[in-house]
LUMPA-662574 format. One record per residue (C-alpha): x negated, y, z; residue number from 1; residue in one letter. Coordinates in Angstrom, 2 decimals. Layout:
N
R       px       py       pz    n  res
R        X        Y        Z  NUM    A
...
This chain:
236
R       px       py       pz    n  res
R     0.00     0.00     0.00    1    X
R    -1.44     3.45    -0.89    2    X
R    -0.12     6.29     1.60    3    X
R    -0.31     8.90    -0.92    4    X
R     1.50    10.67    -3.66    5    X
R     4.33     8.57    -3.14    6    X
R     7.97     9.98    -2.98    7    X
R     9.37     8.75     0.37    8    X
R    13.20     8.73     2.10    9    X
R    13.11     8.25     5.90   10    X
R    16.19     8.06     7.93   11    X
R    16.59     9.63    11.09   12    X
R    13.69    11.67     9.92   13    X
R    14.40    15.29    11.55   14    X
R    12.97    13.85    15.44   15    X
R    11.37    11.91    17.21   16    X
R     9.24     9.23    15.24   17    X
R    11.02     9.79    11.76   18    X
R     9.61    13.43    12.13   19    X
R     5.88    12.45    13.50   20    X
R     6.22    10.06    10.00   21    X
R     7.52    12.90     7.85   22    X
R     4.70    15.40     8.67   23    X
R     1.92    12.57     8.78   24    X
R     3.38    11.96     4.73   25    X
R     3.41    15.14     4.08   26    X
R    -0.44    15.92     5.73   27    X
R    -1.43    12.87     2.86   28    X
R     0.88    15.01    -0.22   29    X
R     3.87    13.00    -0.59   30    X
R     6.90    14.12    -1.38   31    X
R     9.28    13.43     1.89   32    X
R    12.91    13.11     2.00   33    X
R    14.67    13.01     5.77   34    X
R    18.37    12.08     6.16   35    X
R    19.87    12.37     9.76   36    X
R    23.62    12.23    11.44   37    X
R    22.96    15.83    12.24   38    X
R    22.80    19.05     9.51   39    X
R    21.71    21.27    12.76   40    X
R    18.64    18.94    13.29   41    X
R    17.76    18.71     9.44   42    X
R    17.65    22.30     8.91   43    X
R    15.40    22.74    12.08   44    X
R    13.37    20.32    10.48   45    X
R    12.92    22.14     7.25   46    X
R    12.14    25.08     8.79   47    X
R     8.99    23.84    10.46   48    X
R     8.62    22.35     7.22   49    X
R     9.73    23.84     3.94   50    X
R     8.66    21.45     1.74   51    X
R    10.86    18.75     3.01   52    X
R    13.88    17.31     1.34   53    X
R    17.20    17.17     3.53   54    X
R    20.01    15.04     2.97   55    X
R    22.84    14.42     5.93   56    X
R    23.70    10.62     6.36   57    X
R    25.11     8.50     9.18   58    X
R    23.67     5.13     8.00   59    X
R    26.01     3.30    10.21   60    X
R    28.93     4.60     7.52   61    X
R    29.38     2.86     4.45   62    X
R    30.52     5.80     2.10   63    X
R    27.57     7.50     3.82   64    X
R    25.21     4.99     2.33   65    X
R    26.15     4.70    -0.97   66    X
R    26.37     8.75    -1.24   67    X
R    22.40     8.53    -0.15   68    X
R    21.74     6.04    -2.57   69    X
R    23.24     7.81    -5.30   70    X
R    21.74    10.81    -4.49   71    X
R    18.34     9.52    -4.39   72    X
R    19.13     7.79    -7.92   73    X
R    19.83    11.36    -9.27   74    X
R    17.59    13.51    -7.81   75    X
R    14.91    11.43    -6.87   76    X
R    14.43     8.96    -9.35   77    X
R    11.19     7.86    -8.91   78    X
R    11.64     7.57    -4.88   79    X
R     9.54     4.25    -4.07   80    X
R     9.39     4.12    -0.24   81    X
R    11.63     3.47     2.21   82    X
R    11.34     3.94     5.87   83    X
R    14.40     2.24     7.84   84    X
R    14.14     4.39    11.15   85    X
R    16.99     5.59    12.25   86    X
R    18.06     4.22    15.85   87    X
R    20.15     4.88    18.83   88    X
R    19.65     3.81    22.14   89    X
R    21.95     3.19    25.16   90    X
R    22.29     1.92    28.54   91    X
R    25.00    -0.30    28.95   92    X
R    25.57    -2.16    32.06   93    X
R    27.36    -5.49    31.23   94    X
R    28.67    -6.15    34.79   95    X
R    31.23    -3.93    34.04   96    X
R    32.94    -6.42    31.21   97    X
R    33.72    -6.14    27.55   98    X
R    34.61    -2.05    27.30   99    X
R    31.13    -1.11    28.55  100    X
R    29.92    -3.94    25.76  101    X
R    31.67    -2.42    23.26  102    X
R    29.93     0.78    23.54  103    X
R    26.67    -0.52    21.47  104    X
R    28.69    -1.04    18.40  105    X
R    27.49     1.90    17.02  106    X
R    23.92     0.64    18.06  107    X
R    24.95    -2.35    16.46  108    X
R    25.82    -0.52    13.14  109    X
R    22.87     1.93    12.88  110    X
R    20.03    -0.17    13.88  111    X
R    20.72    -3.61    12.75  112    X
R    23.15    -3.24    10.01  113    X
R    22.35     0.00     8.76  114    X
R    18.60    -1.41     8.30  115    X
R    19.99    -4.41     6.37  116    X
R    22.23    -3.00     4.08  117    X
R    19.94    -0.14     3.08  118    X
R    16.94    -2.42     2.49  119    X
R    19.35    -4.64     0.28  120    X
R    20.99    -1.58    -1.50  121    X
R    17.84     0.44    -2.06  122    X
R    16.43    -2.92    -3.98  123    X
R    16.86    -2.88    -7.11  124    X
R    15.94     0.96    -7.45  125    X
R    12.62     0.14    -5.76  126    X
R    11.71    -3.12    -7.69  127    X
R     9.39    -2.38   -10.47  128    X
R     8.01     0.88    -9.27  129    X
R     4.59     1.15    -8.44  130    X
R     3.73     1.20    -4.86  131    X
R     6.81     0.18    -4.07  132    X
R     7.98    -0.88    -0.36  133    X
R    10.16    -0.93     2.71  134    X
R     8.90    -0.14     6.28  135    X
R    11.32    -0.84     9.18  136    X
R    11.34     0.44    12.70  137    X
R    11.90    -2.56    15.51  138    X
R    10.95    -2.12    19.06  139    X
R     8.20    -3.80    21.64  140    X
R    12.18    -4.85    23.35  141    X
R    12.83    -7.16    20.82  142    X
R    10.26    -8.97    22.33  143    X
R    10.46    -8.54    26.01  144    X
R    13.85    -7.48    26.53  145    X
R    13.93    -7.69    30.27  146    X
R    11.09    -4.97    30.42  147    X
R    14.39    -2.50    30.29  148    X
R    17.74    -4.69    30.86  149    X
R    19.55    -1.57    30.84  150    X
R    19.61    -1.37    27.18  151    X
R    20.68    -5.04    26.29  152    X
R    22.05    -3.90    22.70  153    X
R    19.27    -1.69    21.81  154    X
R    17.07    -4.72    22.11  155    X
R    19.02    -7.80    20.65  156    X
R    19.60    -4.90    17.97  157    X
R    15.81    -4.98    17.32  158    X
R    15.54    -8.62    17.57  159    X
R    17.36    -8.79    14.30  160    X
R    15.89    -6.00    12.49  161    X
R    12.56    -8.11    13.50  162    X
R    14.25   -11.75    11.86  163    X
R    15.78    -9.52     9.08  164    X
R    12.16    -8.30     7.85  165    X
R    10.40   -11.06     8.08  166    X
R    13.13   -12.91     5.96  167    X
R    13.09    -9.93     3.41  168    X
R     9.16   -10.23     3.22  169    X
R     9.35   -13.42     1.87  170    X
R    12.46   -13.08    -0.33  171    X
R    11.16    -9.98    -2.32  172    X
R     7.10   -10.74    -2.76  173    X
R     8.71   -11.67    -6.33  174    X
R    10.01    -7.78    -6.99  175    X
R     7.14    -6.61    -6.00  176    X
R     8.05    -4.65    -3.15  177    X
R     6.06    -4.59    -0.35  178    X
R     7.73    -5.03     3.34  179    X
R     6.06    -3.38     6.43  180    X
R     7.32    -3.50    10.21  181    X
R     6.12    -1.23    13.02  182    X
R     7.10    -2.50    16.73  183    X
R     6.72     0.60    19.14  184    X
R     6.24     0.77    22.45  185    X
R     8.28     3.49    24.46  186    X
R     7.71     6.82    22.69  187    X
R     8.21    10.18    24.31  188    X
R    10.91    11.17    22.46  189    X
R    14.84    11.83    22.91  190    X
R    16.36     8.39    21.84  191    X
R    17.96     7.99    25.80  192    X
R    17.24    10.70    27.45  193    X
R    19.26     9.70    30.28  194    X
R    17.23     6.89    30.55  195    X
R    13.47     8.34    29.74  196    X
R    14.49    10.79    33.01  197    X
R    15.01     7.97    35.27  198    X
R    12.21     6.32    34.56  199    X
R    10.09     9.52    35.11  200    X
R    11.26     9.79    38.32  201    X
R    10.66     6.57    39.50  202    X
R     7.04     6.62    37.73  203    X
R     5.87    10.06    35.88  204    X
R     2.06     8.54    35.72  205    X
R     3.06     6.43    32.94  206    X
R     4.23     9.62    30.91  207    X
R     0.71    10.97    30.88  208    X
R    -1.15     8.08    29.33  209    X
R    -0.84     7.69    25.85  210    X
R    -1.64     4.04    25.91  211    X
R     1.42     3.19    27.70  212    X
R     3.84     6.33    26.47  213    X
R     2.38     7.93    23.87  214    X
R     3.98    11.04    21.78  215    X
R     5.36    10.46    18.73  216    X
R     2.18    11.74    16.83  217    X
R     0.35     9.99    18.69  218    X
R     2.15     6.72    17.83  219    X
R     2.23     7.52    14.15  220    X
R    -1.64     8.50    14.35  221    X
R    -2.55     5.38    15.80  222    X
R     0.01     2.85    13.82  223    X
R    -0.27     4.62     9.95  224    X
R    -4.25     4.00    10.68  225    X
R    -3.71     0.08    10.89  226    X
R    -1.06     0.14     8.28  227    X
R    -3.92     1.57     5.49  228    X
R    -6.14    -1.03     6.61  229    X
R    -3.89    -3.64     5.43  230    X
R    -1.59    -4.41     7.88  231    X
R     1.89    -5.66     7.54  232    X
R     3.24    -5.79    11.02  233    X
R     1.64    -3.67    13.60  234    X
R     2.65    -3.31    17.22  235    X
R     1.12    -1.00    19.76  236    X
């Protein structure tokens, strides 16, 4: 994979870790495209960074998906990277029954099934290009889920995203489209903040080292450098 001078479309790309990507891609000249649930965030986005693209999309909403798509097929024809970040995060405590469950449906919808159905959408526009390939966003929880029980969907979320990419690895080596998974650690950003300010109270120390918690540029920093060495899964 060559990290420059591509044309890439990252979702939830106007915070957190989708922004750290989108101004690490820009620093190496591609052309950057962010997509996000909020217009508000997007546009503060662009005006850190002018050059980026903006386009509003809730990837958990089908009409929302296919609008992308077809406005990446118009305006961005030669688009040849796809970065499936977009995520939500929240605590759910299952001792209180099925309604409390049902609250990570949207989790459900964005993180699993919006990574899916993007990937398999965004196919056969990406197979053929040059450079061509598919990076998804999992989490260190879909490993270790009982590191943070509180966020039981979050993580069994991730676990599929991690079963998904591993299956579309192998299924589209023949298109020619490379597949690429990062597995994060906790970031500093604002995915649960509710959650992020519990656990500083109970231990701020970890905020301050970056090996444990490290910023969102720092993250990207660290991971893009083993990704342009050749890997294709890279955890923290």
């Amino acid at each position: 994979m060559n990290y420059r001078n591509n044309i890439v479309l990252i979702t939830g790309g106007s915070t957190g870790i989708g922004y750290a990507m989108a101004e690490y891609l820009l620093e190496k000249e591609n052309t950057v495209i962010i997509c996000g649930r909020s217009m508000e965030k997007l546009e503060k986005a662009k005006a850190m960074h002018p050059e980026l693209w903006i386009i509003p999309c809730d990837i958990s909403v089908k009409g929302d998906r296919e609008r992308l798509l077809e406005t990446v097929e118009k305006e961005f024809p030669q688009m040849n990277f796809l970065i499936n970040n977009a995520g939500i995060q929240r605590s759910i405590d299952l001792k209180k029954g099925v309604e409390e469950l049902e609250k990570g449906i949207k989790e459900i919808d964005t993180n699993l099934y919006g990574t899916m159905y993007l990937s398999t959408m965004f196919l056969p526009f990406l197979a053929g290009k040059e450079n061509a390939c598919i990076l998804n966003v999992c989490s260190g929880l879909a490993f270790a889920s009982d590191r943070f029980p509180e966020v039981p969907v979050y993580a069994a979320s991730k676990a599929g995203v991690h079963a998904f990419t591993r299956s579309l690895r192998k299924q589209v080596e023949v298109l020619g489209v490379e597949v690429l998974e990062i597995i994060p650690p906790m970031v500093d950003t604002d995915l649960n903040p509710e959650h992020a300010a519990y656990l500083r109270t109970i231990d701020p120390e970890r905020f301050t080292d970056p090996d444990i918690i490290p910023s969102p540029e720092i993250y990207v920093k660290r991971t893009f450098a083993k990704l342009e060495e050749g890997a294709v899964e890279v955890k923290y």
